[in-house]
mmCIF file of the N, C-alpha and C atoms, coordinates in Angstrom:
data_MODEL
# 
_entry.id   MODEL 
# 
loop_
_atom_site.group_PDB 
_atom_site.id 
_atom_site.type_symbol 
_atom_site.label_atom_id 
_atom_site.label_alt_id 
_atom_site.label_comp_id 
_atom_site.label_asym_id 
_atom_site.label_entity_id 
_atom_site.label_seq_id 
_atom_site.pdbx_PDB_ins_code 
_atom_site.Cartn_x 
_atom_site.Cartn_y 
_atom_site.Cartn_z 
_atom_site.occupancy 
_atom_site.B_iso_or_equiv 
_atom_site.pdbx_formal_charge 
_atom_site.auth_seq_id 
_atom_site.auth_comp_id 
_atom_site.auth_asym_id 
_atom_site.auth_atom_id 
_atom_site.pdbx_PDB_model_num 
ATOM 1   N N  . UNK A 1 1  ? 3.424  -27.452 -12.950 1.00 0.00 ? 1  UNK A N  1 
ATOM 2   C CA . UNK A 1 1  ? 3.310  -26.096 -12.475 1.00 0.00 ? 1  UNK A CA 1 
ATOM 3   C C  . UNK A 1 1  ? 3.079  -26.126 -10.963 1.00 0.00 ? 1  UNK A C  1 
ATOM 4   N N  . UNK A 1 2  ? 3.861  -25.388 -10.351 1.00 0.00 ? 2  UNK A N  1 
ATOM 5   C CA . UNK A 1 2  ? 3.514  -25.523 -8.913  1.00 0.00 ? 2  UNK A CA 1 
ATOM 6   C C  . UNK A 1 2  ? 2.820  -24.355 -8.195  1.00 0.00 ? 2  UNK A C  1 
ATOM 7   N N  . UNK A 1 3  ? 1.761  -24.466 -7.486  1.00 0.00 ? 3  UNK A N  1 
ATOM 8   C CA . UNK A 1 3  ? 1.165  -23.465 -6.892  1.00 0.00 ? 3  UNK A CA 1 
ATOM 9   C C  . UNK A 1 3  ? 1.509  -22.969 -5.300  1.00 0.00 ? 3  UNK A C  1 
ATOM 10  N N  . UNK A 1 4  ? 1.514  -21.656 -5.234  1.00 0.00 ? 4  UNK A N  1 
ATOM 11  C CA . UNK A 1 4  ? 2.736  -21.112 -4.149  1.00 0.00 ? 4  UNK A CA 1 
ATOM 12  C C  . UNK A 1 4  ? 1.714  -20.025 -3.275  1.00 0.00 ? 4  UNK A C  1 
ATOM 13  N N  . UNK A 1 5  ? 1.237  -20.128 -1.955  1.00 0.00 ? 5  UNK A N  1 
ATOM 14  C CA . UNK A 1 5  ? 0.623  -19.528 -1.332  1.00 0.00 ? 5  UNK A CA 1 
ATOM 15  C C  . UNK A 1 5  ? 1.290  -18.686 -0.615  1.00 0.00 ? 5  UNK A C  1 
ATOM 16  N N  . UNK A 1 6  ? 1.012  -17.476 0.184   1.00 0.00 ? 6  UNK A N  1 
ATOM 17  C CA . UNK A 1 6  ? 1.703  -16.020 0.865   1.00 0.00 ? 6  UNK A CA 1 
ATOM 18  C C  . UNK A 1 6  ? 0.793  -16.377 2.278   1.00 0.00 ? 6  UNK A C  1 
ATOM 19  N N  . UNK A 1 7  ? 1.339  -16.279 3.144   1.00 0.00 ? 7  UNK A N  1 
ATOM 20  C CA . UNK A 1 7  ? 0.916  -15.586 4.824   1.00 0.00 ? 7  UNK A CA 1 
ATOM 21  C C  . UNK A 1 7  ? 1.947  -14.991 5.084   1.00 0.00 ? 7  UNK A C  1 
ATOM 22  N N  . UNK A 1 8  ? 1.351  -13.716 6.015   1.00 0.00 ? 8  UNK A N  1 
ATOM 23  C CA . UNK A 1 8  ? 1.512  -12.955 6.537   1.00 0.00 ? 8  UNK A CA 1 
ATOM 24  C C  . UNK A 1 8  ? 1.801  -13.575 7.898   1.00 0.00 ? 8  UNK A C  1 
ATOM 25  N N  . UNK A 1 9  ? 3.096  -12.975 8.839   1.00 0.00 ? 9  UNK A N  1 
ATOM 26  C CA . UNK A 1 9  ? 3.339  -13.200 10.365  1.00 0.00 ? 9  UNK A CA 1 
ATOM 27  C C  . UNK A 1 9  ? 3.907  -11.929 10.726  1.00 0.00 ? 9  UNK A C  1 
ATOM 28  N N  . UNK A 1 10 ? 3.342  -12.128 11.672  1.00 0.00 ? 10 UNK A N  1 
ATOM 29  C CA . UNK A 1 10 ? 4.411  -11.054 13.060  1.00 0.00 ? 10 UNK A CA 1 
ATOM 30  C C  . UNK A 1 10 ? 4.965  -11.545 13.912  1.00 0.00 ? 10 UNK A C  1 
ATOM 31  N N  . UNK A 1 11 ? 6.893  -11.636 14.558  1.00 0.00 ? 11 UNK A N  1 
ATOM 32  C CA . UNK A 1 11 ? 6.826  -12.227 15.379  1.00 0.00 ? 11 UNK A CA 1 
ATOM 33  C C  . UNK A 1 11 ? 8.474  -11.148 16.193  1.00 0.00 ? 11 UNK A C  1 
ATOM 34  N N  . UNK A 1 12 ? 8.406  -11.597 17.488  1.00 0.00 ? 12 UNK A N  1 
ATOM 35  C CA . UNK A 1 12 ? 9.607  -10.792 18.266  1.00 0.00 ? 12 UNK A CA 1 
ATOM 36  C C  . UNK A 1 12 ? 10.712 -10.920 18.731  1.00 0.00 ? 12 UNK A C  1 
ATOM 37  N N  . UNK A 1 13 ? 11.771 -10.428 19.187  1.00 0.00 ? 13 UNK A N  1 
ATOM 38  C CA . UNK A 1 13 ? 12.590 -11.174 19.583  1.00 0.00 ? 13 UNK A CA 1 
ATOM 39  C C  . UNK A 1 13 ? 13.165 -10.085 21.114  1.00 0.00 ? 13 UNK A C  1 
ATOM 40  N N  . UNK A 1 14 ? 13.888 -10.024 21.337  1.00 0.00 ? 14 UNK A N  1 
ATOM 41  C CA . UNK A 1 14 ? 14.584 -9.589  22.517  1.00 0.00 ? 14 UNK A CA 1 
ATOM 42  C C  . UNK A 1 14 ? 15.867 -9.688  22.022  1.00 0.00 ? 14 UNK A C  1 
ATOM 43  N N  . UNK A 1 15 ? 16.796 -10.482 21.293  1.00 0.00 ? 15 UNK A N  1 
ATOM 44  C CA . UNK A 1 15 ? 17.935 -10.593 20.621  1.00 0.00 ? 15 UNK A CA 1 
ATOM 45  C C  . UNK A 1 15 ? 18.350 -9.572  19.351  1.00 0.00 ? 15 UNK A C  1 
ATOM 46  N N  . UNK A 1 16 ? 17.570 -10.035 17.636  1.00 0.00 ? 16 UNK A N  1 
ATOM 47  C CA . UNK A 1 16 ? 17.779 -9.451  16.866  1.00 0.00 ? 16 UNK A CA 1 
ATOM 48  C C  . UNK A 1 16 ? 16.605 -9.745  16.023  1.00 0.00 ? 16 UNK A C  1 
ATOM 49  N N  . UNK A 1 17 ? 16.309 -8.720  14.566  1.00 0.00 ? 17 UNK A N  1 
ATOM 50  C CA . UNK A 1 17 ? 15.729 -8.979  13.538  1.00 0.00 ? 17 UNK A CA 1 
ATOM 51  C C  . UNK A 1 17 ? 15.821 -10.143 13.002  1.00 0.00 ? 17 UNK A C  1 
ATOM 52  N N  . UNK A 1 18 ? 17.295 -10.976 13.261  1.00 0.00 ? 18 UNK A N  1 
ATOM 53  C CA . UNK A 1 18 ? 17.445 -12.098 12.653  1.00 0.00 ? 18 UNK A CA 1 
ATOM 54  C C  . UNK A 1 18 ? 16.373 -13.652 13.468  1.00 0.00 ? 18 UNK A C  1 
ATOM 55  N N  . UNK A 1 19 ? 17.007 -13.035 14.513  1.00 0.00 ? 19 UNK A N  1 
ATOM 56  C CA . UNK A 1 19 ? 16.108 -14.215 15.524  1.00 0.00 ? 19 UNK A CA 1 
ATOM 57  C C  . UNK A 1 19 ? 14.609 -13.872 15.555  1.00 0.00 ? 19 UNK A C  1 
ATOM 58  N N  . UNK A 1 20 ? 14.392 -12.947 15.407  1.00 0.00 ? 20 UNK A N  1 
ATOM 59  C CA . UNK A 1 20 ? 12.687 -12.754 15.087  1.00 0.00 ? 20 UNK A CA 1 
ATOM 60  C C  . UNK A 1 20 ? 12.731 -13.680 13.672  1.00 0.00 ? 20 UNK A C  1 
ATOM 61  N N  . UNK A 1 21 ? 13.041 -12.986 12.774  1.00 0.00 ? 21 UNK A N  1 
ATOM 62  C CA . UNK A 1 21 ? 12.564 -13.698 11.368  1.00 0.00 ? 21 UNK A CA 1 
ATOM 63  C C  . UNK A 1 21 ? 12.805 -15.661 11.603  1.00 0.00 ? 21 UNK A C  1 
ATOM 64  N N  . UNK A 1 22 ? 13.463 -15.459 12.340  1.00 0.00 ? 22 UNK A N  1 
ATOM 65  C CA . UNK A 1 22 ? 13.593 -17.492 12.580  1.00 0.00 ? 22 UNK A CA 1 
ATOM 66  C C  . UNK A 1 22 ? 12.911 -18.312 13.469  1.00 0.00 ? 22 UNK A C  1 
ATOM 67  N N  . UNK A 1 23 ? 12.375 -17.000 14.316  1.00 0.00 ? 23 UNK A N  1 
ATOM 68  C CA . UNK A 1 23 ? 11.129 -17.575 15.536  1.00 0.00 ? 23 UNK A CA 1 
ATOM 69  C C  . UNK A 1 23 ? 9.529  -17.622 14.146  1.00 0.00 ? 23 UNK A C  1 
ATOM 70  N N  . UNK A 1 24 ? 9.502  -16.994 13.460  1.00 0.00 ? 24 UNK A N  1 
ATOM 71  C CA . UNK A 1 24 ? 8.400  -16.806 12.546  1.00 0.00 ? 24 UNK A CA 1 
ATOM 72  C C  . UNK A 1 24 ? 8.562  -17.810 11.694  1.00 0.00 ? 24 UNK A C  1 
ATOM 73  N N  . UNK A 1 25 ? 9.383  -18.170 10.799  1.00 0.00 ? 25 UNK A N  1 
ATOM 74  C CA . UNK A 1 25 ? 9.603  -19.548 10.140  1.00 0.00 ? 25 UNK A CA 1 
ATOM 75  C C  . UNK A 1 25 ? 9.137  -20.649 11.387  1.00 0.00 ? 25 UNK A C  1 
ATOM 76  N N  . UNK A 1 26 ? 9.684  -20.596 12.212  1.00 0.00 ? 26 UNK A N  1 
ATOM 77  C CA . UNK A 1 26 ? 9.811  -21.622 13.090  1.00 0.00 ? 26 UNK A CA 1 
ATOM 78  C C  . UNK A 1 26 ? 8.495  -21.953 13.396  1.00 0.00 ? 26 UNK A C  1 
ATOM 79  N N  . UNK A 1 27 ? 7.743  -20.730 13.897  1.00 0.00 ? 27 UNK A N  1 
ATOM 80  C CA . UNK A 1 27 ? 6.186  -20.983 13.991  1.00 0.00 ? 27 UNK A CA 1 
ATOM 81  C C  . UNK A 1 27 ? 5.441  -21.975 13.058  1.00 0.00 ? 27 UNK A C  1 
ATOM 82  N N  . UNK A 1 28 ? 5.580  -21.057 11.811  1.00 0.00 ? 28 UNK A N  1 
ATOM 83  C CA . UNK A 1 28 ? 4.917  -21.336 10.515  1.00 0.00 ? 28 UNK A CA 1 
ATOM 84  C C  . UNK A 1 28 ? 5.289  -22.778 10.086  1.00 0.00 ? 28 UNK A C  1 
ATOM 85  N N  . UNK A 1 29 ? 6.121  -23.445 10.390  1.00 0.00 ? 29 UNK A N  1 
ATOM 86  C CA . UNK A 1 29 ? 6.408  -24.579 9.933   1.00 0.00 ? 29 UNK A CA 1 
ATOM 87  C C  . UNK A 1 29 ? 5.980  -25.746 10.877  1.00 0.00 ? 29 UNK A C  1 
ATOM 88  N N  . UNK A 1 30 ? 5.253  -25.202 11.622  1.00 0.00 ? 30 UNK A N  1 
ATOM 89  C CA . UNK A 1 30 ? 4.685  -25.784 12.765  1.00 0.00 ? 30 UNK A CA 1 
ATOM 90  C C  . UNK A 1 30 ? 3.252  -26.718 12.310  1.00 0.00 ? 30 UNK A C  1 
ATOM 91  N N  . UNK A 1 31 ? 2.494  -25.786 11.294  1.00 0.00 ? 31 UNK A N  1 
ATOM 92  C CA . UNK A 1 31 ? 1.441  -25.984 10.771  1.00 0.00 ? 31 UNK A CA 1 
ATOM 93  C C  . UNK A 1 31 ? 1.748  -25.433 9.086   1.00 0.00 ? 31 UNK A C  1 
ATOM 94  N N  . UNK A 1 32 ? 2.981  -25.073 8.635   1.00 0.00 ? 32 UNK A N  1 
ATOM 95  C CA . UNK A 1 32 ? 2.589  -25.059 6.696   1.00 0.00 ? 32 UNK A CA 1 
ATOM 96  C C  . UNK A 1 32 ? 3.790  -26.234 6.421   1.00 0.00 ? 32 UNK A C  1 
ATOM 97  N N  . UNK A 1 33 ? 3.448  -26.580 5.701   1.00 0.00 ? 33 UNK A N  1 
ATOM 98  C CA . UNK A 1 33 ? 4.942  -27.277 4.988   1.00 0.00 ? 33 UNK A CA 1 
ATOM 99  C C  . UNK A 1 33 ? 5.417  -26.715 3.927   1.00 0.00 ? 33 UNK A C  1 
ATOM 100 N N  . UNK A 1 34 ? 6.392  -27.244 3.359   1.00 0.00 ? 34 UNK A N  1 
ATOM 101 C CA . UNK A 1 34 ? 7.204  -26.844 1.637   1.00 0.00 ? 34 UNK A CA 1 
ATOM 102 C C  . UNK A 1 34 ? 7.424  -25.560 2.122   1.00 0.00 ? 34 UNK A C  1 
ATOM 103 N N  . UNK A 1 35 ? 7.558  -24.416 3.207   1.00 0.00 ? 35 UNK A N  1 
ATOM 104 C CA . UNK A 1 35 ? 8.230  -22.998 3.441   1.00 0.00 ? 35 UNK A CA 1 
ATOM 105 C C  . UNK A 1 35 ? 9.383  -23.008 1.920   1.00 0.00 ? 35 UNK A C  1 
ATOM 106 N N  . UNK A 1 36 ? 9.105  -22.016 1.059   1.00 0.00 ? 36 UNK A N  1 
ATOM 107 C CA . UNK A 1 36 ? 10.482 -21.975 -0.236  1.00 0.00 ? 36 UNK A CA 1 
ATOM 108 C C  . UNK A 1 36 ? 11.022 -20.750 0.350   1.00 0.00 ? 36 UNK A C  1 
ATOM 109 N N  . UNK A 1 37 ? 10.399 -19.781 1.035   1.00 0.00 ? 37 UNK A N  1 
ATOM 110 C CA . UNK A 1 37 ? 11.147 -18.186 1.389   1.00 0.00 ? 37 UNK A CA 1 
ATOM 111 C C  . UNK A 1 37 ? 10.113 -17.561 2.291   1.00 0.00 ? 37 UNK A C  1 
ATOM 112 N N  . UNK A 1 38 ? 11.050 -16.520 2.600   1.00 0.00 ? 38 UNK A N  1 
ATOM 113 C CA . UNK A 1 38 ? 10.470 -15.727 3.536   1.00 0.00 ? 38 UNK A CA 1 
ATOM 114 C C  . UNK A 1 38 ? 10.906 -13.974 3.250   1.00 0.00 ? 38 UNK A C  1 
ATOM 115 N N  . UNK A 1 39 ? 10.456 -13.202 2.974   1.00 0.00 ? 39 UNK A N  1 
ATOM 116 C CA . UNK A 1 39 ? 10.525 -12.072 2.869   1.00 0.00 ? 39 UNK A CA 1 
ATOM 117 C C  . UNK A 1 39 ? 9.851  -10.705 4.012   1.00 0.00 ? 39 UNK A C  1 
ATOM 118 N N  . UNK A 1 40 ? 11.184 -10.244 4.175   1.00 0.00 ? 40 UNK A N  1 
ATOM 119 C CA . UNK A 1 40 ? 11.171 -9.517  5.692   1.00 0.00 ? 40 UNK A CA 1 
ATOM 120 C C  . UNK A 1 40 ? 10.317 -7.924  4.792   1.00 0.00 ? 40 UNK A C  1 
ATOM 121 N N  . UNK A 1 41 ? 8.691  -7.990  5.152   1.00 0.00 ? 41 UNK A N  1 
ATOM 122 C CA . UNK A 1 41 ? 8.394  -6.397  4.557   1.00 0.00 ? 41 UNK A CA 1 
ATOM 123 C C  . UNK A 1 41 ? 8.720  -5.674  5.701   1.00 0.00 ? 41 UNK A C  1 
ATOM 124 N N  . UNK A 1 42 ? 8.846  -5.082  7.012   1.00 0.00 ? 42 UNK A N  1 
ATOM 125 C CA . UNK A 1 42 ? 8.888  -4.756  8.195   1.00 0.00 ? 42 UNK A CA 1 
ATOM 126 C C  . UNK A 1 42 ? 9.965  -4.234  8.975   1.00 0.00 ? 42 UNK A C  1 
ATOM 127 N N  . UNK A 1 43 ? 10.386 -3.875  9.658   1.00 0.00 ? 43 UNK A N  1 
ATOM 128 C CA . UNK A 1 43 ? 11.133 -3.619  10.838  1.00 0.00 ? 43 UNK A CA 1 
ATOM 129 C C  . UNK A 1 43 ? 11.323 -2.721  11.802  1.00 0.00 ? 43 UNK A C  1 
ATOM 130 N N  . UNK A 1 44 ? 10.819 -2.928  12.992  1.00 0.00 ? 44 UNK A N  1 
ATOM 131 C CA . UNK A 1 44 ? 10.824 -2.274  13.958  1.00 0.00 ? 44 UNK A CA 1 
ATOM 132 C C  . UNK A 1 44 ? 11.159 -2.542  15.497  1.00 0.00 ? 44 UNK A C  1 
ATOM 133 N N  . UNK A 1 45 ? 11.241 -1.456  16.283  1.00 0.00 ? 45 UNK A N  1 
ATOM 134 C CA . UNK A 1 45 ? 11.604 -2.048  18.255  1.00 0.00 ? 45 UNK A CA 1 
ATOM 135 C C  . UNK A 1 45 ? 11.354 -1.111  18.570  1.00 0.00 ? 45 UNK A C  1 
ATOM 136 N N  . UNK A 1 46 ? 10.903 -1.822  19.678  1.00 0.00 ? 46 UNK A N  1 
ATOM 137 C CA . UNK A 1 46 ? 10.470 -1.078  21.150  1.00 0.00 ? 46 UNK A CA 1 
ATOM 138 C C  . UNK A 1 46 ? 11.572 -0.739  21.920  1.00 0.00 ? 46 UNK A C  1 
ATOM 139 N N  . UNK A 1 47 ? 11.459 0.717   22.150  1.00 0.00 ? 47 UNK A N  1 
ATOM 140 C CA . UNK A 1 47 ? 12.916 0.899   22.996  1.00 0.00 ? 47 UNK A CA 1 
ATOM 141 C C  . UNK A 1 47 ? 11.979 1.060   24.409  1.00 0.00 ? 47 UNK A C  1 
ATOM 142 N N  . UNK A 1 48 ? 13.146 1.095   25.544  1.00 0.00 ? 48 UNK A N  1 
ATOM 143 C CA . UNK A 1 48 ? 12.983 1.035   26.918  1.00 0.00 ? 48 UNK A CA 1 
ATOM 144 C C  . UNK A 1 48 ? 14.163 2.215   27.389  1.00 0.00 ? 48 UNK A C  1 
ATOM 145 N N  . UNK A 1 49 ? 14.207 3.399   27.713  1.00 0.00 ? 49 UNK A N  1 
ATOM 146 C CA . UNK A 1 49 ? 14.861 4.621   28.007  1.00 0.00 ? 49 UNK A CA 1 
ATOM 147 C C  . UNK A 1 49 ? 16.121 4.483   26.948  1.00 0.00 ? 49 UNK A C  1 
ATOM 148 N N  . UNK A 1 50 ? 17.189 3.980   27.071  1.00 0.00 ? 50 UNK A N  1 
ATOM 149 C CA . UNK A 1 50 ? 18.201 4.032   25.789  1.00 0.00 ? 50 UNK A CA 1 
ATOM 150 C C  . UNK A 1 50 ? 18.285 3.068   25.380  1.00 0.00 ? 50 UNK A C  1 
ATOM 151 N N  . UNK A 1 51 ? 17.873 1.805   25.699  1.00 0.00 ? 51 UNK A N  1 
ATOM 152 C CA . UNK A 1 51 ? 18.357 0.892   24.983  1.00 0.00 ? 51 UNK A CA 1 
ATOM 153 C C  . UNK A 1 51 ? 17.140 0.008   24.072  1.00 0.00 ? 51 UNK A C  1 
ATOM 154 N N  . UNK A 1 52 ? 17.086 -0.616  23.447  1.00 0.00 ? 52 UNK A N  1 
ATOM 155 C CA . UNK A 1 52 ? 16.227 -1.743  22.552  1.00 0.00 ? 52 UNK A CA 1 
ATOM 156 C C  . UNK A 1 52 ? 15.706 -2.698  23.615  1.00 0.00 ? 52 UNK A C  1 
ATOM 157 N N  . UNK A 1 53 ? 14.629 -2.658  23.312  1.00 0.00 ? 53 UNK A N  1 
ATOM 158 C CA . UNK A 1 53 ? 13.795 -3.447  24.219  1.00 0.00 ? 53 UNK A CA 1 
ATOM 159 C C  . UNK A 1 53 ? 13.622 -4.987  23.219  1.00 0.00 ? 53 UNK A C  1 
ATOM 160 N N  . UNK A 1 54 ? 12.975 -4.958  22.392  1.00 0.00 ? 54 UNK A N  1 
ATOM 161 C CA . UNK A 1 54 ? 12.597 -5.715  21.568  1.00 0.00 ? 54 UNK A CA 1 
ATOM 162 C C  . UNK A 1 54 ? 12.650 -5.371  19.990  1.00 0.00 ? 54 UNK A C  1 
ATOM 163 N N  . UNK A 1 55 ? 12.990 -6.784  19.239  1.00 0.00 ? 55 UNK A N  1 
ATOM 164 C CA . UNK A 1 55 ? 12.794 -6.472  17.982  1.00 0.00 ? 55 UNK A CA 1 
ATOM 165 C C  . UNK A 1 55 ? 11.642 -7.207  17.107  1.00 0.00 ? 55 UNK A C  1 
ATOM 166 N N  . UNK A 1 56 ? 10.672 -6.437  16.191  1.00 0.00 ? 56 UNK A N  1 
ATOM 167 C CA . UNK A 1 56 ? 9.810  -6.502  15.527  1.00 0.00 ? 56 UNK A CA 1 
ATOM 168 C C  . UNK A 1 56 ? 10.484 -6.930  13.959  1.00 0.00 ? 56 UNK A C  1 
ATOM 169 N N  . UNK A 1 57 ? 9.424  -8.297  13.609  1.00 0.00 ? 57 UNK A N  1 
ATOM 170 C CA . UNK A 1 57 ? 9.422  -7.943  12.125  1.00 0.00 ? 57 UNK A CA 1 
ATOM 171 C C  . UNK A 1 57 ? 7.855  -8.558  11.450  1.00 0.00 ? 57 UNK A C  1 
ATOM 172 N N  . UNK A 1 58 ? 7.452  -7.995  10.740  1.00 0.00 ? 58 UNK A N  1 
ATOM 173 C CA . UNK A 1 58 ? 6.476  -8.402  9.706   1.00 0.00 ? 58 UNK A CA 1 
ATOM 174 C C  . UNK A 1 58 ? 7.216  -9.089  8.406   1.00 0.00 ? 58 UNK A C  1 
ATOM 175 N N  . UNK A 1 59 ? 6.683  -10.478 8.323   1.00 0.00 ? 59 UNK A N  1 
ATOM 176 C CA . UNK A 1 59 ? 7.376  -11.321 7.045   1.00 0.00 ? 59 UNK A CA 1 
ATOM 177 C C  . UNK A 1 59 ? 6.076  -11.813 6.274   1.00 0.00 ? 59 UNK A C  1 
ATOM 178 N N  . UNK A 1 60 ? 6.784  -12.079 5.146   1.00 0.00 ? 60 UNK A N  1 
ATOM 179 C CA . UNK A 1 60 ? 5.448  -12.904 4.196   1.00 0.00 ? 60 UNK A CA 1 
ATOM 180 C C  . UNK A 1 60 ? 6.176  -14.129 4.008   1.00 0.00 ? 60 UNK A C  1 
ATOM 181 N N  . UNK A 1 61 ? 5.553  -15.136 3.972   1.00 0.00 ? 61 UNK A N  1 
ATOM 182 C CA . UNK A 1 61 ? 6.412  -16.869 3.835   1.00 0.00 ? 61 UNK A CA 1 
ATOM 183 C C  . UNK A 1 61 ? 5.709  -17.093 2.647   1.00 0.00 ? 61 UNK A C  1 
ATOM 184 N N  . UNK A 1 62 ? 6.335  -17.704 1.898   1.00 0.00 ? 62 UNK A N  1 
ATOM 185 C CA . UNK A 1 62 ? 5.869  -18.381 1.119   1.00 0.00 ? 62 UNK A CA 1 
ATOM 186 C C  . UNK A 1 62 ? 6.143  -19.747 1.034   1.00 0.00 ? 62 UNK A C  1 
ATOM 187 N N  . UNK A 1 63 ? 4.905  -20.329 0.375   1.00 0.00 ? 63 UNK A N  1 
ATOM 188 C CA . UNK A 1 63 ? 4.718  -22.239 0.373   1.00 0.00 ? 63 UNK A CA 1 
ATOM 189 C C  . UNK A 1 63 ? 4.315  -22.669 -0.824  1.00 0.00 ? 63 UNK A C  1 
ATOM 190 N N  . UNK A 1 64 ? 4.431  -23.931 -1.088  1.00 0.00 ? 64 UNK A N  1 
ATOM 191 C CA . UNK A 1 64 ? 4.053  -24.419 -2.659  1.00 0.00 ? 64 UNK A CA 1 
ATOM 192 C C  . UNK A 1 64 ? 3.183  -25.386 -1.521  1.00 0.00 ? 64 UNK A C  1 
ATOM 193 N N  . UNK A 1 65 ? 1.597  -25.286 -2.517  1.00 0.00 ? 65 UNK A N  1 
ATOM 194 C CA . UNK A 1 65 ? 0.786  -25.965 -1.950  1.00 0.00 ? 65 UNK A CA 1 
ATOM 195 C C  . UNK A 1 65 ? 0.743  -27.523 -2.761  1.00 0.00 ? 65 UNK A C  1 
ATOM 196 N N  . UNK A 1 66 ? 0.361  -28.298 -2.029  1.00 0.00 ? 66 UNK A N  1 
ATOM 197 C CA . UNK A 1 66 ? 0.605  -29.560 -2.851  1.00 0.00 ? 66 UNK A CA 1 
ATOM 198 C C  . UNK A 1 66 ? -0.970 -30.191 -3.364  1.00 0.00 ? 66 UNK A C  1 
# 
């Protein structure tokens, strides 16, 4: 039986939602191992007069703890 822990991240990008969600893995794998998924609850940006400033996401990762 394998046991599977949840954190919570926030992280940004200037590009896209996508590159946020891969700067946040990227973090997290810095210090969790076994990452199995990542689930985007979130999405948001900061605009700057018309255009997108930045993009926001809140993810939950999940890990199988060993």
């Amino acid at each position: 039986m394998a046991v599977l822990k949840v954190i919570e991240l926030m992280a940004n990008s200037p590009e896209s939602w996508e590159d946020a969600t891969q700067k946040a893995v990227k973090q997290a794998a810095r210090t969790v191992k076994n990452i199995k998924s990542v689930y985007v609850q979130d999405q948001s940006a900061m605009v700057n007069g018309d255009q997108v400033a930045e993009y926001r996401v809140n993810v939950k990762i999940t890990f199988e703890v060993q």
